[in-house]
C-alpha positions, 0 to 999 in steps of 0.5 A: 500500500502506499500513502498517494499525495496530489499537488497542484501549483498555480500563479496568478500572472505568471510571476504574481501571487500563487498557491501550493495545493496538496491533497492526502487522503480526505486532508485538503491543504491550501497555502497561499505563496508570495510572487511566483511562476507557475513552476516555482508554485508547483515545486513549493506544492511538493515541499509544502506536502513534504513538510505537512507529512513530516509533521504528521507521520500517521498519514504515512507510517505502515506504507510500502511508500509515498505516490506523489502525483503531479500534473506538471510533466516538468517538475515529475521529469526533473525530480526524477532525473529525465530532464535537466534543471536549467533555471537555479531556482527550480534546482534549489526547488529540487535539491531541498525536496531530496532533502526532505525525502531524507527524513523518510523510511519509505522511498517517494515515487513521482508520477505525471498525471492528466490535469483532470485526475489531480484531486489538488487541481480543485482547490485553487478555485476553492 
């Protein structure tokens, strides 16, 4: 079994203001980001939801691993290793979510999935 992570990231303006969306099991989280690309927002979603399951280990203690699923092809490329990061931000991004992975006993997978089957899609509407 694994404990299956949705994020979502979205800017207005793209630079503007954003928000980080995660969804864990029934929990829906939603935090509101200072200005940023839409790319920056969809890595700060992956370390918002990091950090929220650090602090809450219930949600994943007893699981074979951590599912991630993205609807952002670049950043499950980059963390993943297929695509070069190219802009020092994005490879910060990445470098401090492979720090927190650290703190796991369980390995982390990320998958890309369609827009319309990412349950965290939803909550910037919200």
């Amino acid at each position: 079994m694994s404990c299956i992570v949705y994020t979502d990231g979205a800017s207005s303006g793209n630079p503007g203001p954003g928000w980080a969306m995660w969804v864990i099991e029934d929990i829906q989280k939603r935090e509101r980001l200072e200005h940023c690309t839409n790319n920056e927002a969809e890595y700060l979603a992956v370390i918002h939801a990091l950090k929220y399951l650090q602090s809450h280990p219930s949600l994943w203690k007893g699981e074979d691993r951590i599912d991630f699923k993205l609807d952002s092809l670049l950043v499950v490329q980059q963390i993943n290793k297929k695509w070069k990061i190219k802009d020092s931000r994005m490879a910060t991004f990445c470098t401090q979510i492979k720090e927190l992975l650290k703190s796991f006993t369980i390995p982390a997978q990320f998958t890309h999935i369609p827009r319309e089957g990412n349950k965290a899609d939803a909550l910037k509407y919200h």
